[in-house]
Structures are given as C-alpha cells and as structure tokens.
C-alpha positions as CSV (number, residue, x, y, z in Angstrom):
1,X,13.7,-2.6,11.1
2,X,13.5,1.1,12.5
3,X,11.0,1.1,9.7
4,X,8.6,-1.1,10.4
5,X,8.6,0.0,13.6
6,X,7.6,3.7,13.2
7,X,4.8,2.3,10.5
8,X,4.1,-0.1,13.2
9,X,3.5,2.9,15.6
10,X,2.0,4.9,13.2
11,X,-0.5,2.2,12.2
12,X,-1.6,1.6,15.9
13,X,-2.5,5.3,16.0
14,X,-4.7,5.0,13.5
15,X,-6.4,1.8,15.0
16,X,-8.0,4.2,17.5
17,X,-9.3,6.6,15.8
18,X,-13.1,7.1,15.6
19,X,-15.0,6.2,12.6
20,X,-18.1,7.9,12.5
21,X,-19.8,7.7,8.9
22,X,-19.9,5.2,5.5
23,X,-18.9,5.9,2.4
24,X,-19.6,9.0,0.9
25,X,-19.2,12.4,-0.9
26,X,-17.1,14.5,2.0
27,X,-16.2,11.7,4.3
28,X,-12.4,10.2,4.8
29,X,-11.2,7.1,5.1
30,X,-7.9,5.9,7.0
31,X,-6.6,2.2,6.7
32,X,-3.4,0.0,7.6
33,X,-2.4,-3.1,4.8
34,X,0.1,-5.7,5.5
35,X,0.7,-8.1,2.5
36,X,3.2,-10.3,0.5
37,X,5.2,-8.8,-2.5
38,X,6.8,-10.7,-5.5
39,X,9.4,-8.9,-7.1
40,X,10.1,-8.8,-10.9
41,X,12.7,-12.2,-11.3
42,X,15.3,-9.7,-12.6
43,X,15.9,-7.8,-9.2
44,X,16.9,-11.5,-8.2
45,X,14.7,-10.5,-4.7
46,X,12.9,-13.2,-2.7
47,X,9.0,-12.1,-2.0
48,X,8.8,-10.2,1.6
49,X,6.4,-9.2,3.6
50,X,5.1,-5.1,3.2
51,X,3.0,-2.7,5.3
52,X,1.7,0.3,4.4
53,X,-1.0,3.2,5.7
54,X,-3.4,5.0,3.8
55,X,-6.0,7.8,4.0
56,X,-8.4,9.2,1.7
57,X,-11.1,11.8,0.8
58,X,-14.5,10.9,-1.1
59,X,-14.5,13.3,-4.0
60,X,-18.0,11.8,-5.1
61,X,-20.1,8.8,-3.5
62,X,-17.8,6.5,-5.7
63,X,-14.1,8.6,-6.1
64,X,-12.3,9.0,-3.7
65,X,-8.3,10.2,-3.7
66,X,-6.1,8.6,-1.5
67,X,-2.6,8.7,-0.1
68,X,-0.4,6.1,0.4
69,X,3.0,4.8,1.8
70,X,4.4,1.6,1.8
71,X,7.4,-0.2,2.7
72,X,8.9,-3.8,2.0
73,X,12.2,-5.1,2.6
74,X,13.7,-8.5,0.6
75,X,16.6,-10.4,0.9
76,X,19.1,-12.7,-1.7
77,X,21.4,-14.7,-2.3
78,X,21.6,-14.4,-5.8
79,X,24.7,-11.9,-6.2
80,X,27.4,-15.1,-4.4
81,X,26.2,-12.9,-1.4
82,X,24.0,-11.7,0.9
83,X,21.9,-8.6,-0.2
84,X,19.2,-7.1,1.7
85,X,16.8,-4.3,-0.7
86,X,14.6,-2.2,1.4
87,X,11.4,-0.4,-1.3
88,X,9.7,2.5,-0.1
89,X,6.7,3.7,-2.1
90,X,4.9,7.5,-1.8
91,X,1.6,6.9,-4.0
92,X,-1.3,9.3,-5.2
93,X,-4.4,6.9,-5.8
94,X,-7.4,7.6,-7.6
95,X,-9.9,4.9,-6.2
96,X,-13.2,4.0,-7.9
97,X,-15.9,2.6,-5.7
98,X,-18.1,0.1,-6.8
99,X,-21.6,-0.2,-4.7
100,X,-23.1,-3.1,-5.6
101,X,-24.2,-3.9,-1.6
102,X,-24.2,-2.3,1.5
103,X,-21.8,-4.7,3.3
104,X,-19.5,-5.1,-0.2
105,X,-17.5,-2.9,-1.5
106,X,-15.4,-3.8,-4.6
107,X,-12.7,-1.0,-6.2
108,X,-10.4,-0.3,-9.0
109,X,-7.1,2.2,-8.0
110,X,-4.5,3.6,-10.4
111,X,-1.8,5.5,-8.7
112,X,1.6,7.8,-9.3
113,X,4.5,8.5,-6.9
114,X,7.9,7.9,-6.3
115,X,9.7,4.7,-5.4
116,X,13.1,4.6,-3.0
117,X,15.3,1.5,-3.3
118,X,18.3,1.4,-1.5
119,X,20.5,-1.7,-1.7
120,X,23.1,-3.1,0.8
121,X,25.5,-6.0,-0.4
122,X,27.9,-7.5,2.0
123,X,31.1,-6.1,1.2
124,X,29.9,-3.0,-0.8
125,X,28.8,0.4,-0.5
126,X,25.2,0.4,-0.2
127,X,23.6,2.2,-3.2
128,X,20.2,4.0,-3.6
129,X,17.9,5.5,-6.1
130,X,14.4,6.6,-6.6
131,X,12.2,6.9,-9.2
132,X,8.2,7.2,-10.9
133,X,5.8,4.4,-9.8
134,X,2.8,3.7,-11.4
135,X,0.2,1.4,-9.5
136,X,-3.0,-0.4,-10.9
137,X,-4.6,-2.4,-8.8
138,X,-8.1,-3.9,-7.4
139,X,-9.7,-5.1,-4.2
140,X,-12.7,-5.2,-1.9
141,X,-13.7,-4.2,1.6
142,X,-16.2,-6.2,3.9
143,X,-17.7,-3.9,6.1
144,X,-18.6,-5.1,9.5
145,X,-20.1,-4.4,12.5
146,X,-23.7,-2.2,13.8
147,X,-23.1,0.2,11.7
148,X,-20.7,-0.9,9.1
149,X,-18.0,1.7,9.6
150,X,-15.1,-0.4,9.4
151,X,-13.8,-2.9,7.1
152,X,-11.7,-5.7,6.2
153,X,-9.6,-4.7,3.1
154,X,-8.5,-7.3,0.1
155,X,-5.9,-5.9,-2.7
156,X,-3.9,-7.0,-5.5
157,X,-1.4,-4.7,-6.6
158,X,1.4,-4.3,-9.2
159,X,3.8,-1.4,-9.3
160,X,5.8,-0.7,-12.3
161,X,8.8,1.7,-10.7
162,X,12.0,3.0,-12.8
163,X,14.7,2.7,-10.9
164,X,18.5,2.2,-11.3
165,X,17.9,2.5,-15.1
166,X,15.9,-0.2,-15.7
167,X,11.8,-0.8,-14.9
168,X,11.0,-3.5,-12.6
169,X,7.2,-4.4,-12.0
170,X,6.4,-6.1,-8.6
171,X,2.6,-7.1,-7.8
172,X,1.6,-7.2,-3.6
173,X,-1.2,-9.1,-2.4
174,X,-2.8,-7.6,1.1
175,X,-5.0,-7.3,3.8
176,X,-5.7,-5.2,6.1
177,X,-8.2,-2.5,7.9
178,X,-10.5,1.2,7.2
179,X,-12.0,3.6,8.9
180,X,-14.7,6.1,7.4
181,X,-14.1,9.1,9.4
182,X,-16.5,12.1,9.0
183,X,-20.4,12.2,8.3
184,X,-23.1,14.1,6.4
C-alpha cells in the first residue's frame, strides 16, 4: 500500500505541471496510467488493478523515448492459501507516433527493463526476484482542450518478464493522462 501511495503522490505532482506545447521534435511529455492486469494462468494470480508514471522526450515529430514505472499488486488462493504478489516494472520505451489528425494520436511502443516480484505466502518466508521485461504494446491519446496540450491515454500492453526461472507474459489494459511540456 506504501506503494501506491508514494505513486499516488508522485502522480498528483505531475497533474500540475504546465503543459505548454504539442507534439514534437524537442518537446517532453509526462503522463499518469491506471489499468487492469491479467496475469499469465501459470502465476495462479487474480487480475489487479496497476498504476504507473511516465515521461518522455520527442526524438523526431514521431519518436519519442520514454521512461516508465509501474506497479501492480494481485492476490490468490490457489497455493491452499492466501498469497499476495506485488510486480514492479522499470521500462525504456521506444514510442512511435502516428499523426493521422490533430486531435488523434495513435502509437506503437516496444520496451526493455527490469521486473521485481516479490511473493508473500501466509506461513512462509516471502521470496523475491527480478528479472528482463520486454513490452510491446499499442494505444491512442485524445487530445483535448483550446489548445490540445493534454490528453486522454488508451493502452494495451503485454509484458513478457523472466523471473523465478520461468517467463510469464501478463497483458495491462489502461487509461490515463499527458502532458506536452516544452515548445519550439
């Protein structure tokens, strides 16, 4: 829970920051997600709800590189017991911008980074592990407002991580909010 609530924070912070340009070469973006994740059937997780945070920098009027964090914690009852996993994910994005209309953007992502698992069963030691995470995934934003510096973010995710030996690929569906900070 401490979790959530320092992304919580951290996420709030970054609701008031200006944005003061739209997409383009030079320009930064900054953006808050919360979503559902399903995890691969043989972690024997239920889906939970994730948050995660997320800034980038426009490489070119259609790349951009982005980082981003993001956090999930599921429950079961499949081990005769409880268990409660908690993921966190550290992810490089490349992000390809589509601009097919000023109000619409669609994108493609692939990422790399590391995923953290760390598993508590009632009655046992909790375990941890970390390990590679790749990411595709694909979305839009639906800029709004004036001057269409912020958006409404749709995603669809799946991350393959290796951990505890054994890959595991879970796909995230969210939605959230950007910011384009900067200008020309």
């Amino acid at each position: 829970m401490k979790k959530y609530l320092g992304v919580a924070l951290l996420a709030s912070a970054v609701c008031f920051l200006p944005a003061r340009a739209e997409i383009g070469q030079g320009n930064s973006e900054v953006g808050v997600d919360y979503g559902s994740t399903s995890y691969d059937s043989n972690t024997g997780l239920d889906s939970s709800d994730s948050i995660a945070v997320r800034g980038g920098y426009f490489i070119t009027d259609l790349f951009q590189i982005e980082g981003q964090y993001a956090t999930a914690e599921a429950n079961s009852k499949d081990f005769g017991t409880d268990a409660k996993a908690s993921t966190d994910l550290m992810m490089v994005n490349g992000v390809f911008n589509f601009m097919n209309k000023k109000s619409i953007t669609p994108y493609a992502l692939v990422g790399m980074g590391q995923a953290k698992v760390n598993v508590d069963v009632t009655g046992l030691p909790s375990s941890n592990d970390s390990g590679t995470a790749y990411q595709i995934g694909a979305g839009s934003r639906f800029f709004f407002g004036k001057a269409k510096r912020a958006a409404f973010r749709v995603e669809v995710a799946r991350v393959t991580q290796d951990t505890f030996s054994e890959k595991s690929t879970n796909t995230t569906v969210a939605g959230g909010f950007s910011w384009r900070l900067g200008g020309k």
